[in-house]
Phi, psi and omega in degrees: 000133175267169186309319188290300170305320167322290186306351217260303182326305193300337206294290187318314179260019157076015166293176168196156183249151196228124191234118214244085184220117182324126181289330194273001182280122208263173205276134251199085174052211185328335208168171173297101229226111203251137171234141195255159213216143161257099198246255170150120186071342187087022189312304197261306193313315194304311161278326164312263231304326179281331193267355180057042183265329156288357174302157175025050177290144174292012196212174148235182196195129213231131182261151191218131222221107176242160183272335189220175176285319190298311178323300187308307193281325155310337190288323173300305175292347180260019175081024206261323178234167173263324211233135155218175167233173181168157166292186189282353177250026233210293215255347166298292230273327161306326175303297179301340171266014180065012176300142164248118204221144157251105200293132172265319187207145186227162176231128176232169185217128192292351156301169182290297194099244180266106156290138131334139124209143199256133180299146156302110160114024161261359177075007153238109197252017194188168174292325194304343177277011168259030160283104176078068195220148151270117204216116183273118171223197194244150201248152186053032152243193181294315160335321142286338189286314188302319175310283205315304170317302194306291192291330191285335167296011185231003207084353180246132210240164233294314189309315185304331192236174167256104176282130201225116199257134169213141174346094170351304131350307203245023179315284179329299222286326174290337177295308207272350163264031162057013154307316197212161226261300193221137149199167193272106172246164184264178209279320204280323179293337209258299203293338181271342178250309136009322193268315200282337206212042172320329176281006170280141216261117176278111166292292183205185188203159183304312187308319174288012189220309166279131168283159186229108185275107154248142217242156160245178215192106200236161136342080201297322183306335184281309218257028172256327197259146209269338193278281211277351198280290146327324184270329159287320147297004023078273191285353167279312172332294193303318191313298187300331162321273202325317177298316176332296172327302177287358169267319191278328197215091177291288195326335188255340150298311193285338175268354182278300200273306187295346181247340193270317199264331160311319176085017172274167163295129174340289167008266169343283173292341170290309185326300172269359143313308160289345179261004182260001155081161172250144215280154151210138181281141191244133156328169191246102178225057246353322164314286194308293151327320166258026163289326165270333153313316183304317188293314194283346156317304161320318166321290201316294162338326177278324173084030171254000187235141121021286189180170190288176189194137207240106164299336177297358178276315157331334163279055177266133188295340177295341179281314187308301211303285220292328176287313182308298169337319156319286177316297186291000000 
């Protein structure tokens, strides 16, 4: 994908770019250093930005706002960003397309993730009913990587239900148009459809099948070169900071993103705030690798990959060593 085309995509999903860079900003190593950011929601800016981790950076740094991890990942291949973020199965699927990205840092969370959740009056009261069942998910995101589990815990694979692949964003709004039997929704989608349907049938959630991970993900060109390199440790710093933050001060969080950026009701947002459990960055460790070996395995089994995919290239340890120290 080229450049041109991309913006017209990012355009197209209502993205945009925002460039948060300190009137104080000095000269970065070598030279003048832009670090370019992939972001989703305002996921990762959004607590900077409230936690005041952008002030006065030594660098700048320009955010560019995708609807999914797979986009994030077209961003990569068209050279467009250094850094992104996404879930893990988001982040399997760059190793299987050979982009060369190396995980810098990851992050998890004791929330429910992703839910199951079946409309009332769909004839699903349990997992064993999602067989020739319409079941929505985004297709090659974690939301999917979590559906894939679900059916293999039951025996069956993607082939067993009629699968409807739609756009992330809009998971809630198809459930709630009666189109489909069941879908894999986030925690803000689960709580707006809750309120509407109490009687919609919660099946299962990711925590019970995944620890639920989000990976960051860099440029093996960025983290070659000592200027952008620096400036991405820098900036995993601020991140793990920022998250501090946002564990210390709910309240300012949930009226900065979820009601000033989101659009919920205080209500609302305290809701899905507390119900989405809390985030903290972990090392990069063997849990985590075989978490991901595990998943692409799984793909692969399904005959949804290619070939098998040997996830360790994705891990280099000298980026592991040096990014953890960052965390811890």
């Amino acid at each position: 994908m080229n450049r041109a085309l991309l913006a017209a995509l990012i355009l197209i999903l209502g993205g945009g770019t925002a460039c948060a860079t300190s009137n104080a900003a000095t000269q970065f190593g070598t030279g003048s250093v832009t670090l370019r950011i992939g972001d989703q929601q305002q996921y990762v800016e959004e607590p900077l930005t409230l936690s005041g981790e952008l002030s006065n950076l030594p660098y700048h740094v320009t955010f560019d706002e995708f609807g999914s991890g797979p986009l994030v990942n077209q961003a990569f291949g068209a050279n467009a960003i250094d850094v992104g973020f996404m879930g893990d199965t988001p982040a399997m699927f760059a190793q299987a397309s050979d982009l060369p990205l190396n995980v810098v840092a990851v992050s998890a969370s004791d929330g429910p993730g992703t839910t199951l959740l079946a409309r009332p009056g769909s004839g699903i009261h349990s997992l064993a009913d999602l067989r020739g069942k319409r079941v929505a998910s985004t297709r090659n995101t974690a939301p999917d990587g979590f559906l894939l589990r679900v059916l293999d815990s039951q025996g069956l694979t993607q082939r067993d239900i009629s699968f409807v692949d739609v756009p992330l964003l809009n998971l809630g709004n198809i459930l709630e148009s009666g189109t489909v039997d069941a879908a894999t929704v986030s925690e803000q989608q689960f709580v707006d459809y809750r309120q509407a349907h109490p009687d919609a049938v919660v099946l299962t959630d990711s925590l019970a099948f995944h620890a639920s991970y989000t990976f960051i993900l860099a440029t093996r060109s960025a983290l070659a070169d000592p200027a952008l390199r620096s400036a991405l440790l820098d900036f995993v710093r601020r991140l793990v900071r920022a998250n501090e933050w946002v564990n210390a001060h709910p309240d300012k969080f949930i009226a900065g993103y979820y009601v000033n950026t989101l659009k919920q009701t205080p209500a609302n947002g305290k809701l899905i705030y507390e119900s989405s459990g809390k985030t903290t960055y972990v090392p990069v460790d063997t849990k985590v690798k075989a978490n991901q070996q595990q998943q692409a395995d799984l793909w692969a089994k399904n005959g949804l990959l290619p070939k098998n995919v040997d996830i360790s290239p994705q891990f280099d340890a000298s980026v592991t060593e040096q990014f953890n120290t960052v965390v811890k």
